[in-house]
MMTF fields as JSON, N, C-alpha, C and O atoms, coordinates in Angstrom:
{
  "mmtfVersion": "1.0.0",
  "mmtfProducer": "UNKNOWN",
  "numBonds": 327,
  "numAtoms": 328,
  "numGroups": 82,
  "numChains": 1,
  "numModels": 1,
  "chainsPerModel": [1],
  "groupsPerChain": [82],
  "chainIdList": ["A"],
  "bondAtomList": [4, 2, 8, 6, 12, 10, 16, 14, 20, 18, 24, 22, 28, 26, 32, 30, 36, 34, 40, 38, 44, 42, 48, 46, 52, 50, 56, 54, 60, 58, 64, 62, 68, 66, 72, 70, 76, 74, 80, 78, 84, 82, 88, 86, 92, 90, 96, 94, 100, 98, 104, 102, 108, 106, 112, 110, 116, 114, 120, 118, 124, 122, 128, 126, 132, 130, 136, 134, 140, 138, 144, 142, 148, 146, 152, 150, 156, 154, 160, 158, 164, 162, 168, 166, 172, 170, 176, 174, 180, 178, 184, 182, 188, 186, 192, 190, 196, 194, 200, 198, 204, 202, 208, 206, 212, 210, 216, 214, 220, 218, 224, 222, 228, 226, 232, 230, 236, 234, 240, 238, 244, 242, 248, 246, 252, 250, 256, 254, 260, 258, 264, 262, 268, 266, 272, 270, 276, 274, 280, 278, 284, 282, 288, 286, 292, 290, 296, 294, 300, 298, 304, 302, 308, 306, 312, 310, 316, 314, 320, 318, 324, 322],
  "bondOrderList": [1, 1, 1, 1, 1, 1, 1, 1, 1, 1, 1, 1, 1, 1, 1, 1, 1, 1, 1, 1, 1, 1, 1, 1, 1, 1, 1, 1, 1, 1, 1, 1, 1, 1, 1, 1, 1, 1, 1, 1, 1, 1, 1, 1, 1, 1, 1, 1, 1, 1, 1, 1, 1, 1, 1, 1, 1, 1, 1, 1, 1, 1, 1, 1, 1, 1, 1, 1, 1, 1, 1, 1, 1, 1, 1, 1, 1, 1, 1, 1, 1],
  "groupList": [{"groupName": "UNK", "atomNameList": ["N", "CA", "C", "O"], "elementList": ["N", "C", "C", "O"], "formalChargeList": [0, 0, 0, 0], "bondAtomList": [1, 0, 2, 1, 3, 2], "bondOrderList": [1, 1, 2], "singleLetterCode": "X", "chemCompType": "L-PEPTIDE LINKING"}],
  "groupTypeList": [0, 0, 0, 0, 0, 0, 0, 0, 0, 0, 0, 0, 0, 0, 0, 0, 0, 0, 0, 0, 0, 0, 0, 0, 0, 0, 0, 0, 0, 0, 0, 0, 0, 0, 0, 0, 0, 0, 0, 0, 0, 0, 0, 0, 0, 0, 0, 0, 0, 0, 0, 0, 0, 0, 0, 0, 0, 0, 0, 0, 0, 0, 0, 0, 0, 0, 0, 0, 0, 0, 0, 0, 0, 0, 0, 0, 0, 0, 0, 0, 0, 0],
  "groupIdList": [1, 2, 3, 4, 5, 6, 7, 8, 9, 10, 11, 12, 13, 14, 15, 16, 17, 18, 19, 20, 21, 22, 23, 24, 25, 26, 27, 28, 29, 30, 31, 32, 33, 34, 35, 36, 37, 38, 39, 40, 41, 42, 43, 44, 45, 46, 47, 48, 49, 50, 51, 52, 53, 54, 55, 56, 57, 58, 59, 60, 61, 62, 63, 64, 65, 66, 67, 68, 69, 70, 71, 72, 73, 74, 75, 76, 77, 78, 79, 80, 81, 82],
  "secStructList": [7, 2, 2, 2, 2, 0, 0, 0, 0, 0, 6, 6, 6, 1, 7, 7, 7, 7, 7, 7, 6, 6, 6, 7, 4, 4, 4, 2, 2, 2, 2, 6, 7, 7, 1, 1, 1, 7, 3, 3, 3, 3, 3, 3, 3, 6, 6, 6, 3, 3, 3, 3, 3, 3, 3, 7, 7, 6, 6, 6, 6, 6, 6, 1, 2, 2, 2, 2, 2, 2, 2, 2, 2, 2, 2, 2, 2, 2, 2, 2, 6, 7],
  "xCoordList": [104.641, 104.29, 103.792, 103.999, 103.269, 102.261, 103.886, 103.584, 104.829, 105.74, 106.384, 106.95, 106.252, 107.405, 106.672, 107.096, 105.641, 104.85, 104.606, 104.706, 104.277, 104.657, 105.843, 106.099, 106.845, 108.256, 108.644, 109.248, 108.164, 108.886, 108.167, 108.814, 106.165, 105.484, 105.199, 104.931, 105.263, 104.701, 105.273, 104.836, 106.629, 107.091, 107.638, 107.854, 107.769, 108.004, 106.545, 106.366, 105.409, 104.153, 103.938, 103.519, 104.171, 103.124, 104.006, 105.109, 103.671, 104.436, 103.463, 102.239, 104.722, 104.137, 104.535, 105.692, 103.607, 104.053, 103.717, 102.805, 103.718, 103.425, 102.911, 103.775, 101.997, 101.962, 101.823, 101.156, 102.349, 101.774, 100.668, 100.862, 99.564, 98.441, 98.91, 98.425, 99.68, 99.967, 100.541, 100.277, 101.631, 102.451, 101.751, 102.025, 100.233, 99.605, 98.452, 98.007, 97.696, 96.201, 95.363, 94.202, 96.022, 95.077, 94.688, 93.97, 95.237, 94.787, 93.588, 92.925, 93.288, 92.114, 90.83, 89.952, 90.621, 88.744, 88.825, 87.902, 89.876, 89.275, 89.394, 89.114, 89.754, 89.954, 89.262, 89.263, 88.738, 88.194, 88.774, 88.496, 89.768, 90.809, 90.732, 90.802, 90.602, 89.878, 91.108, 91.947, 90.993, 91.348, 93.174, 93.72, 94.137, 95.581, 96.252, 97.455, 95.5, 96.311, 95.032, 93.819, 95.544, 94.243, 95.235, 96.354, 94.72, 95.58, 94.776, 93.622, 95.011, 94.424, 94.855, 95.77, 94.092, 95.294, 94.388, 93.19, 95.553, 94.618, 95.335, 96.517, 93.984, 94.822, 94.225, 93.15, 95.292, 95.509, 95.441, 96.279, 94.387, 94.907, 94.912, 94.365, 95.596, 95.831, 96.099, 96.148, 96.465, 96.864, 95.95, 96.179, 94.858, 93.659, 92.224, 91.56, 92.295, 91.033, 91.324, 92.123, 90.862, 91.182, 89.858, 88.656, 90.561, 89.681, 90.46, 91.599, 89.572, 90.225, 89.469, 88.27, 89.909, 89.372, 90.699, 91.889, 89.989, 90.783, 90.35, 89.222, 91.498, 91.144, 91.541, 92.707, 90.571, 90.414, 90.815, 91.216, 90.751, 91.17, 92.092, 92.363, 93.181, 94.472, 95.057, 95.632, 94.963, 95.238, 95.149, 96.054, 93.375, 93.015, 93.516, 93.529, 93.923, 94.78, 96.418, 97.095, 96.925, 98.166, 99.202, 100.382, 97.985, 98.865, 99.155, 99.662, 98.838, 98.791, 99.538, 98.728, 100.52, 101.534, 100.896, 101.314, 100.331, 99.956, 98.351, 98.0, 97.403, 95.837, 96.164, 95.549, 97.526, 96.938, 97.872, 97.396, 99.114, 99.211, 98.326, 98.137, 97.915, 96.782, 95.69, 95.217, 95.229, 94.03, 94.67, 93.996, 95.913, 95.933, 96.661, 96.619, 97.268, 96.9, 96.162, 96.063, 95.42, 94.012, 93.536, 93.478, 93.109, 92.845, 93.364, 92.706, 94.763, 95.453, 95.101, 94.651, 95.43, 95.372, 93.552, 93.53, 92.878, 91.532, 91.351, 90.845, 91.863, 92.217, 92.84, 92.27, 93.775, 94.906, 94.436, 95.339, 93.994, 93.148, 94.973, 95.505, 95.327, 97.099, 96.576, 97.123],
  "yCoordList": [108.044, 107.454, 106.023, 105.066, 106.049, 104.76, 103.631, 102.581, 103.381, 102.827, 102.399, 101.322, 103.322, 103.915, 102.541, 101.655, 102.803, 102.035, 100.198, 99.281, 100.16, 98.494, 98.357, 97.266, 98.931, 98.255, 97.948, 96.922, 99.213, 98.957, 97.686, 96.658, 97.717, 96.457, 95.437, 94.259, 95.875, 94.518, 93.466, 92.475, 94.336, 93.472, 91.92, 91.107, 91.887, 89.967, 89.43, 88.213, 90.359, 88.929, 88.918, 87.876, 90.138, 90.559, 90.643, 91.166, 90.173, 90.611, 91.803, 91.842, 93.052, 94.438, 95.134, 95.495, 95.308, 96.462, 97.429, 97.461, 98.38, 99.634, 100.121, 100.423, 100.076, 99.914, 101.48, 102.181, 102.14, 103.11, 103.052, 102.503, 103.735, 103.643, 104.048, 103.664, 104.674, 105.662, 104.462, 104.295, 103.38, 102.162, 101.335, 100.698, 101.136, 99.815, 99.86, 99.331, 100.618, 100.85, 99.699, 99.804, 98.331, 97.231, 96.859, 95.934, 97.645, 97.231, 98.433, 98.291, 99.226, 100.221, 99.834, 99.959, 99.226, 98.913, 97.839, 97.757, 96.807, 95.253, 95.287, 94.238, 96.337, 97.002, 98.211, 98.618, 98.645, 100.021, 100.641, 100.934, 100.944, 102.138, 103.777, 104.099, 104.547, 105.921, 106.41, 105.838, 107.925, 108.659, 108.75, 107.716, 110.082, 110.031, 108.799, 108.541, 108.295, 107.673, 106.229, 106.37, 105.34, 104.096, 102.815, 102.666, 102.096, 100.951, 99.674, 99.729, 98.8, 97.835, 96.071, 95.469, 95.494, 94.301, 92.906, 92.637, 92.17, 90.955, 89.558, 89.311, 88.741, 87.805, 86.948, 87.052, 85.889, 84.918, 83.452, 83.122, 82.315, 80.908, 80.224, 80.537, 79.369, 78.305, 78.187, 77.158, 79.868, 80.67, 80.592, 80.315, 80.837, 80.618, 81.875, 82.625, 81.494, 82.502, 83.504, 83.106, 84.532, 85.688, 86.538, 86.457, 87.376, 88.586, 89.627, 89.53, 91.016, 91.955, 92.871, 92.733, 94.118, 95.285, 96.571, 96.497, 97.405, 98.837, 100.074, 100.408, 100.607, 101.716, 102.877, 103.02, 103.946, 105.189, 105.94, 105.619, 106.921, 108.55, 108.732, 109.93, 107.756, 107.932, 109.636, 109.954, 110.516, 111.612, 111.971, 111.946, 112.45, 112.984, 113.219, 114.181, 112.054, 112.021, 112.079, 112.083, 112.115, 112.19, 113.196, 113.021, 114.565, 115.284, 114.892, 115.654, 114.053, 113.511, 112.1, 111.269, 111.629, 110.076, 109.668, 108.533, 109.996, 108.598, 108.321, 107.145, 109.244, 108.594, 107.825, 106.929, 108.653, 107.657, 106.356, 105.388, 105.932, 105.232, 104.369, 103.221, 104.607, 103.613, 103.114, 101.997, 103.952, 103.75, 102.392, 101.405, 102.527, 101.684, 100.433, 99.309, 100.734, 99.117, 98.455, 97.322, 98.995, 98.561, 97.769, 96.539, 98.807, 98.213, 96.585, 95.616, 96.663, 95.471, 94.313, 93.24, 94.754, 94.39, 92.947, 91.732, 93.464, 93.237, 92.32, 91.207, 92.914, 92.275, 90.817, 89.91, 90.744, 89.132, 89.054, 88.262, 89.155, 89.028, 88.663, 87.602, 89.74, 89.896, 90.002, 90.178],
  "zCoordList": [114.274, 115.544, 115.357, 116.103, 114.504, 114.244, 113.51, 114.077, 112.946, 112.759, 113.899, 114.084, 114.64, 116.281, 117.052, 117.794, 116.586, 117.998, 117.715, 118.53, 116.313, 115.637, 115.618, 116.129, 115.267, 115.783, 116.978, 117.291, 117.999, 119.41, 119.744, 119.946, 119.846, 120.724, 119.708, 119.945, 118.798, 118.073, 116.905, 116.321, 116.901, 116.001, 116.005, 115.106, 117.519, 117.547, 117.518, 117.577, 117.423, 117.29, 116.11, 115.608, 115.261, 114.415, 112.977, 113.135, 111.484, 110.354, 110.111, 109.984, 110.083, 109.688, 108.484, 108.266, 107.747, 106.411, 106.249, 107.076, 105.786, 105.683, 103.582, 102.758, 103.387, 102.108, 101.586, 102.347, 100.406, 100.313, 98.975, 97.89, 99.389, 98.461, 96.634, 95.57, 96.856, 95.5, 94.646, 93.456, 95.656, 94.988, 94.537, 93.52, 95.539, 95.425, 95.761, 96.78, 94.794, 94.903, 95.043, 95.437, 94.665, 94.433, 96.192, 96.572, 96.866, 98.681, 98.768, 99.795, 98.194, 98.737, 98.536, 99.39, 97.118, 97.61, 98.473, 99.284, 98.524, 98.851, 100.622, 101.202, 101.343, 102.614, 103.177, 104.339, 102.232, 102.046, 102.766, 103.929, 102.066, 102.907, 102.362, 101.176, 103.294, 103.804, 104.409, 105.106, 103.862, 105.206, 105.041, 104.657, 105.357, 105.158, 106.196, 106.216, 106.81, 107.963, 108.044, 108.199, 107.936, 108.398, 108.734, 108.242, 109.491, 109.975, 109.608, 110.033, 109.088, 108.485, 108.997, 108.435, 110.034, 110.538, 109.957, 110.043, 109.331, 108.666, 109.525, 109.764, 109.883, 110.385, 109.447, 108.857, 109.394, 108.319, 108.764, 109.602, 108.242, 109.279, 107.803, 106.745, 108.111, 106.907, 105.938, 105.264, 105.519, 104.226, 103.294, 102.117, 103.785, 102.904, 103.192, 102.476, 104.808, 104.986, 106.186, 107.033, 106.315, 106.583, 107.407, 107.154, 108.483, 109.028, 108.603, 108.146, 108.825, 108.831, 109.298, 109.055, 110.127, 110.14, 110.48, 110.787, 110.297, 109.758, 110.667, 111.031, 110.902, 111.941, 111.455, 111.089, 111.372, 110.716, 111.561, 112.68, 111.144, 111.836, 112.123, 112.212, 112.458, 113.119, 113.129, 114.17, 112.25, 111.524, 112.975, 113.809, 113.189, 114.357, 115.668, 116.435, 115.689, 117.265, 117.092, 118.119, 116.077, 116.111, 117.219, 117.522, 117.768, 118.034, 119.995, 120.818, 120.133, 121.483, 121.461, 121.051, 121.687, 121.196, 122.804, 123.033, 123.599, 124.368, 124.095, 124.196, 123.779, 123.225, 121.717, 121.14, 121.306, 119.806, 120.206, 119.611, 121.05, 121.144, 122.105, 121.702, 122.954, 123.421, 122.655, 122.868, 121.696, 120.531, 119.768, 119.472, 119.547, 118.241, 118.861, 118.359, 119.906, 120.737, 120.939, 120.468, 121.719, 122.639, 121.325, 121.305, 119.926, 118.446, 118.621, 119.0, 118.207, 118.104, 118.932, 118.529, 120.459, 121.721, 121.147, 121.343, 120.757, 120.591, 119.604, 119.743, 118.385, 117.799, 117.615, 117.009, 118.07, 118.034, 119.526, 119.794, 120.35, 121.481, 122.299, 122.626, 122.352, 123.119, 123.902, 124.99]
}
């Protein structure tokens, strides 16, 4: 769901990857990434300095595709202030 939903809304604003932890552990402490499911959005200015924050639980709500898709918009939405 969570792929479904950055491709359909967000892929003309946003560069999206999908990393898997097992490939590339060197993203888990410096993000503190938690949890089977976490969403992590970094914005970048000047190619130098950086925000970030990360949204947990996703797992939880999976079994409902319109709360978890509103969750992880609204996230975004807030985020890049869309």
């Amino acid at each position: 769901m969570l792929y479904e939903l950055l491709n359909n809304k967000y892929s003309n604003k946003l560069n999206i990857y999908l990393i898997d932890e097992q490939k590339h552990p060197e993203f888990i402490s410096p993000f503190r990434l938690k949890g089977p499911i976490s969403l992590t959005l970094i914005k970048i200015s000047d190619h130098a300095s950086f925000q970030h924050r990360t949204l947990y639980g996703l797992q939880s709500e999976s079994f409902n595709q319109n709360i978890f898709n509103h969750r992880v918009s609204q996230f975004i939405d807030n985020f890049f202030n869309f």
